[in-house]
N, C-alpha and C positions, 0 to 999 in steps of 0.2 A: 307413439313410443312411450307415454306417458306410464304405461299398464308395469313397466319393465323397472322394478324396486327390488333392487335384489341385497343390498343392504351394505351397512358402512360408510363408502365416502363415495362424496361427489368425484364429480369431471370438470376438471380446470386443463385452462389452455395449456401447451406446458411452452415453459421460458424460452425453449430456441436450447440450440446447443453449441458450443465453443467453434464449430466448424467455418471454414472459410466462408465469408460470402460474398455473394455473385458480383461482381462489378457492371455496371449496366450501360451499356451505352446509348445512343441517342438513337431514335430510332429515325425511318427515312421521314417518318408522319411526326414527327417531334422535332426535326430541323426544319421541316415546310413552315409547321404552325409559330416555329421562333421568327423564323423569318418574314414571313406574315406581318409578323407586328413587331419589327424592327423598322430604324430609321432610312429609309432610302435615298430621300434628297435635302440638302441646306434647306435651311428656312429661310424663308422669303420675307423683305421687307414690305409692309404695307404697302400698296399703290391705289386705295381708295380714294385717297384725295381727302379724307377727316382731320382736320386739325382742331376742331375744339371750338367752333362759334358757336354763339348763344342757340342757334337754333337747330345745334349739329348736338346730340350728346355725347358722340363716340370722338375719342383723342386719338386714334390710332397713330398718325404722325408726330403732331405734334409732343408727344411725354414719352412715346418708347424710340428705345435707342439700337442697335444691331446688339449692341454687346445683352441689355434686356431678352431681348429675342431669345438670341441665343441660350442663355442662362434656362429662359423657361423651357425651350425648345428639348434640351439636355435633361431638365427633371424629369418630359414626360417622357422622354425614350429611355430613361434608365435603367428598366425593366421592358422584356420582349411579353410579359404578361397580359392580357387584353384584359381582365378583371381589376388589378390594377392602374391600367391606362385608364380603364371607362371612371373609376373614380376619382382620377383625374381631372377627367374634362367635366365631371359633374361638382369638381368643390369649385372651378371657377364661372360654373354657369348658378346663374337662377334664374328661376322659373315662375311664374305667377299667370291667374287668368286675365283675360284681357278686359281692358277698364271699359271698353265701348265695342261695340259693333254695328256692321251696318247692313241693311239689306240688300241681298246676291239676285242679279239678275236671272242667272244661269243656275241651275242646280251644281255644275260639278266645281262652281267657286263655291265652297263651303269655305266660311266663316274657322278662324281661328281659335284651335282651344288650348291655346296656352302662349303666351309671351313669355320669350327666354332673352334672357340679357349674358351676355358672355366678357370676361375680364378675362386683360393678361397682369401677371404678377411682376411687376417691375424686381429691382436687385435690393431695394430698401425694405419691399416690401408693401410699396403702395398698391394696389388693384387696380388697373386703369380701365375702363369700361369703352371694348372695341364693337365694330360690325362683324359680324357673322364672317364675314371672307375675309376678313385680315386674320381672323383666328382659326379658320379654316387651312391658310396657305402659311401660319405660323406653324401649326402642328403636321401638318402633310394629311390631314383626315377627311373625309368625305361629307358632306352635309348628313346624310341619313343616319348614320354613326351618331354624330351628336344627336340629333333628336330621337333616334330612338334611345338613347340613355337617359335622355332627359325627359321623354314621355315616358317610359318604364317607374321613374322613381315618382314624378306626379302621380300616375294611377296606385300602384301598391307601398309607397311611403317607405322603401324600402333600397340601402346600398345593391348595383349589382351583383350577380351571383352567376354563376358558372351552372350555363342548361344547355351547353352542348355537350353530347359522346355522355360518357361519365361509367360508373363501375356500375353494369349490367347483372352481375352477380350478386350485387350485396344486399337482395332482397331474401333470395336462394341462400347465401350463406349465416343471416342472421336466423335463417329457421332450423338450418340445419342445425347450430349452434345451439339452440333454443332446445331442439330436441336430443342432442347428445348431452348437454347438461343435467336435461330429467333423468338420465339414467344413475343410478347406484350402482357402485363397484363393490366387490367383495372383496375383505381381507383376506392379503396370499398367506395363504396354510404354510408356506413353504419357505417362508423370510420371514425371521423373528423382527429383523430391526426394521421399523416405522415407516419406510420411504414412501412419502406420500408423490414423490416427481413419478413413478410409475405404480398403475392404478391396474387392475383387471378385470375384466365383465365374465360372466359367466361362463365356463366350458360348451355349455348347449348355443354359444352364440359366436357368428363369425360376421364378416362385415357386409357379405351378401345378405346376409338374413336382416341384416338394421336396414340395409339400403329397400330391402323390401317393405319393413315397416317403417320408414319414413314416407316414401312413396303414397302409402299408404292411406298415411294420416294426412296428408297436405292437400291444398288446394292441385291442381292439374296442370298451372302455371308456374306454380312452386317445384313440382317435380324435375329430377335431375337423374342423368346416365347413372349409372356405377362406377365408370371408370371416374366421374368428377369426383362422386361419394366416397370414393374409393382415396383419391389423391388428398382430398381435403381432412380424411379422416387419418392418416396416416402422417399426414404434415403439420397440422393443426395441435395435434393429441399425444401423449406418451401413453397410450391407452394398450393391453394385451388382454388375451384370451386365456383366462386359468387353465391350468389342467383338471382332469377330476382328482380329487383327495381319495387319499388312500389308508392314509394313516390316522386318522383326523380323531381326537379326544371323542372318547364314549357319551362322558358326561355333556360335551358340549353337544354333541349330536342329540342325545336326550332334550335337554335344554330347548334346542333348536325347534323340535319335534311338537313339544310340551307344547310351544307358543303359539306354534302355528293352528296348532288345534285346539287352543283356550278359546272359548267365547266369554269366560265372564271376568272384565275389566281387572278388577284387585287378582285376581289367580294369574292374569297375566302380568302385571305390576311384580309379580313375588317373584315368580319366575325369570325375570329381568334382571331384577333385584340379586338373586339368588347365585346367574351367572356370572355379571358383572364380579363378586364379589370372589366366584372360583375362577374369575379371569385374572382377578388382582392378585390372591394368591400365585397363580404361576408369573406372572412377571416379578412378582419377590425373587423367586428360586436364579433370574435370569441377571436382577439387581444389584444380587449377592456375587454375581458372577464376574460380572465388570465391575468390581469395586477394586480402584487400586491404593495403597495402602505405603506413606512414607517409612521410607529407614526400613522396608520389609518386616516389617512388625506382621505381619498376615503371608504367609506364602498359598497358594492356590495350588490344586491338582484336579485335574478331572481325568477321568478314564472309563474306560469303554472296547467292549467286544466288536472287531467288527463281523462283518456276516461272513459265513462259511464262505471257503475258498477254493474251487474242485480244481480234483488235480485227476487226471490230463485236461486240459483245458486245448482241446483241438475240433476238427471242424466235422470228424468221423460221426458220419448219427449212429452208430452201433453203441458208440462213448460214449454221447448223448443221453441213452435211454442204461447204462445200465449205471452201478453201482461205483462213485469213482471215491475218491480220499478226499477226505477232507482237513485243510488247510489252517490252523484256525491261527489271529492275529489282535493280539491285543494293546491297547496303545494307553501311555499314562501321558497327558500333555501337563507340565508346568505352565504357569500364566492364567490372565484372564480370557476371558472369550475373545478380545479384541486382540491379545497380544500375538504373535509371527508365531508361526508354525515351521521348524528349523530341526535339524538333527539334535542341535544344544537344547532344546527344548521340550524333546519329544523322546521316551523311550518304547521302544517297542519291542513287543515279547512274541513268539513265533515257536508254533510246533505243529505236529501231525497228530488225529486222533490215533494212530497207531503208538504216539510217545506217551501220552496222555490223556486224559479226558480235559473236557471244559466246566470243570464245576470250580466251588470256592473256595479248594484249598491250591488249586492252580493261581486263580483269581489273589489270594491273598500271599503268595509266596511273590509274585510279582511285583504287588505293592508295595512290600515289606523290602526286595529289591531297595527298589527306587527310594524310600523313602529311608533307609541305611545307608548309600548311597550318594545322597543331595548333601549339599554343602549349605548348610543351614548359617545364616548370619548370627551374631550375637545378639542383634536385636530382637531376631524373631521370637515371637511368644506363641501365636496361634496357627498350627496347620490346619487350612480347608480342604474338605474334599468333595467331590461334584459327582456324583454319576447316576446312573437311573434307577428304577424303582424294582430291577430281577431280580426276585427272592434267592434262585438258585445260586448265584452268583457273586450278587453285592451287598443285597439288603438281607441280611443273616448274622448270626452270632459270631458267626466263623471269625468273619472281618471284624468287625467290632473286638473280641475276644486278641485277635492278632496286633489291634489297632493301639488296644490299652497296655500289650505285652511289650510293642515297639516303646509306645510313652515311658514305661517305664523304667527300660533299658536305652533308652535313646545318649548317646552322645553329649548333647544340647541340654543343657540344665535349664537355661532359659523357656525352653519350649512345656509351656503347663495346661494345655488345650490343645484339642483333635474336635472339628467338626464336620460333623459330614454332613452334607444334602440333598434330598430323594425330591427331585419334581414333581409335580401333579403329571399326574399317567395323562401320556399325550402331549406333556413339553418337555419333553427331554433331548431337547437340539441343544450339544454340550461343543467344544473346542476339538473333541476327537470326531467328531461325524466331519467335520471341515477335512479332516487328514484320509479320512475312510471315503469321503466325494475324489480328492486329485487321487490315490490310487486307483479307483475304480475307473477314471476318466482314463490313465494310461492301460489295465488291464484289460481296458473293452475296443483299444485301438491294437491290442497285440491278436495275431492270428492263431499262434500256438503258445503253450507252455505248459512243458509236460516235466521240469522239477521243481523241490520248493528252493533251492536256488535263485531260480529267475522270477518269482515273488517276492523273496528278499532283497533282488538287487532293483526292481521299484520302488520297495519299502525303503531300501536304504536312504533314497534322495531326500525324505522328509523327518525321518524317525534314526536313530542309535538302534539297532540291532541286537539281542538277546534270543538265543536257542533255549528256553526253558527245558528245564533236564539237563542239560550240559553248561551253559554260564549260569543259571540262574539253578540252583537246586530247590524242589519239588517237595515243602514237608507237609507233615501230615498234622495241618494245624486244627482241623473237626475233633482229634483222639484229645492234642493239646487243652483244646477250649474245655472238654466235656471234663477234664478233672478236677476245675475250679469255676464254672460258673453253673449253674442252673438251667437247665432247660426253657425255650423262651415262654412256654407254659405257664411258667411259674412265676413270670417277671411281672411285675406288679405296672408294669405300659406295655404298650401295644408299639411294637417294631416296626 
């Protein structure tokens, strides 16, 4: 899966999400194994018969006492853990090779290779040095136990360690891992702000088709079902599958194009270069957008067309294919990009191509609305305006010509600035597409709607209502403009 770079960001695990989690209880093979190596019976006093003569070296009786016993008896059950216990009986053993040996008549008396000394730990903390069965019948454990703990750490020098059962997959899922990491995700077209918690791979890719090239690349023991591939990729990963772009920047697609079919080094470097720098630019336009601003010193407007809106909207395919009205709907939001989208927030202007057309003197009679209209602070000094780069519509004399006509009849003495800003073609995701997404989301769950009525009473839930031509009167501000400004021809910038 190595081959699959398809650009942007990696694949991180994702954090887990706020959701309840499972409570787990014991299972029937997790009560057996506690019980296992739990305490079953008292501990036994010594009955060797050792008390400590010169030619005895184990004290068993003589220096420990019940309550001793007992004390130690309690450390080593205090955990049902058998990796725990074995280190246990390993810090009170030692071990060394044997000082002498002697020759075995019999083959199957084989010669000792290792001499173990075994202590119990008194209450003071003395170590008292027992026989093998009085520390045997202290602890309830079996001979073989202790020695094979005690011959495991002589050969490999090493505490024990846990080599029964254990995690069967985690050979399987460090590759898997391994191999979803190599992949590159592409930036969603379709979400301006940054979230890197969800990530997208390419449209041409779904999770059959990975499970096939992992399969693929891996050893034949490393190989795994789908449905495992499947669960693991879904649980593991905040990971989706793009859609195809439809909208997508010119330039960037040129860009895109350019690189891919550069072969010589610096021409690719430029072209990097080149993008990065028309990428930086449109994150300006978006900067400018969420900037908020104390004591209202800056008030923000963006506005925006939304898409034609047919009217009868029913399910007859006769209707379908012919000629129906169209609806048109224009929204001015107040605020940043970030700030609620609310009726107090939102004005929206509404008519039929039959009342009107949709060009800039519709466009600018609206604006002048709203901006006649707003309740401007005395602090404010500068109005912003946001919207996209339609000649016909926004980016014209018309407006402008209308804009400086408002400024200078305006109310507000205070207010000595109008700006307005045209995105890079291709980011013009502004605060009214947010308004123009939840209408369309109710108008594509409605079955019929055959007045412009029942378009207005969707529109109403987010937006202030205005009938263009009837609340909002319709001038003819293109005749306006032309008798006191110049043709854009003749303007010494480029609009």
């Amino acid at each position: 899966m190595s081959e699959l770079h398809c650009e942007k960001y990696n694949i991180l695990p994702s954090e887990g999400n706020r959701s309840r989690k499972k409570v787990k209880t014991p299972s029937k093979r997790e009560n057996a194994k506690r019980n296992r190596y739990s305490a079953k019976l008292l501990p036994k006093f010594p009955k060797c018969g050792h008390v400590g003569k010169p030619y005895q070296p184990f004290q068993c009786i003589s220096l420990l006492t019940m309550r001793d016993i007992k004390i130690f008896y309690d450390s080593f059950y205090k955990t049902s853990e058998k990796i725990t216990q074995d280190n246990f009986i390993l810090k009170h053993c030692s071990v060394t090779d044997p000082k002498r040996s002697r020759k075995r008549e019999q083959e199957k008396n084989k010669p000792k290779s290792m001499s173990v000394k075994y202590y119990v730990k008194r209450r003071h903390g003395i170590m008292v040095n027992v026989c093998r069965q009085s520390f045997m019948n202290i602890l309830g454990v079996k001979k073989d136990r202790i020695l094979n703990v005690v011959k495991r750490y002589k050969e490999s020098n090493e505490m024990p360690k846990e080599r029964r059962g254990g995690d069967r997959t985690k050979g399987k899922n460090n590759t898997k891992r391994a191999a979803i990491k190599s992949l590159k995700c592409i930036e969603s077209h379709y979400c301006r702000s940054k979230t890197f918690s969800r990530v997208y791979l390419p449209a041409e890719l779904n999770i059959r088709k990975l499970w096939r090239m992992f399969n693929n690349t891996v050893d034949k023991d490393l190989q795994v079902k789908e449905s495992f591939f499947r669960y693991f990729f879904t649980r593991k990963y905040n990971v989706g599958f793009g859609t195809p772009t439809t909208d997508m920047c010119s330039t960037c697609l040129q860009f895109q194009d350019q690189i891919k079919k550069s072969l010589d080094i610096n021409t690719k470097n430029r072209l990097m270069a080149q993008q990065r720098a028309h990428k930086i630019r449109a994150k300006c336009f978006y900067e400018l957008l969420q900037e908020v601003h104390a004591d209202n010193e800056v008030v923000t407007f963006s506005f925006d067309c939304q898409k034609n809106l047919a009217l009868p909207k029913i399910a007859d395919q006769a209707a379908y294919f012919s000629m129906q009205l169209n609806f048109y709907h224009f929204a001015i939001v107040q605020g940043t990009s970030k700030g609620k989208i609310s009726p107090t927030s939102v004005n929206s202007y509404v008519w039929t191509e039959l009342d009107h057309q949709r060009g800039s003197n519709e466009i600018a009679s609206a604006l002048y609305h709203t901006l006649s209209t707003f309740k401007f602070s005395e602090s404010t000094k500068v109005v912003r305006l946001f919207c996209d780069g339609c000649g016909a519509q926004n980016k014209n004399s018309i407006v402008i010509g209308m804009l400086s006509h408002w400024l200078l009849k305006c109310n507000t003495p205070n207010i000595d600035k109008i700006e307005i800003f045209f995105p890079v073609v291709g980011y013009s995701y502004i605060p009214p597409d947010r308004l123009f997404g939840q209408i369309e989301k109710v108008i594509k769950k409605s079955p019929e709607i055959t007045s412009p009525e029942q378009y207005m009473k969707v529109i109403e839930k987010w937006g202030s209502i205005y009938k263009l031509g009837v609340d909002v009167p319709v001038q003819d501000w293109k005749s306006k403009v032309q008798i006191v400004m110049k043709p854009t021809s003749q303007w010494h910038f480029k609009l």
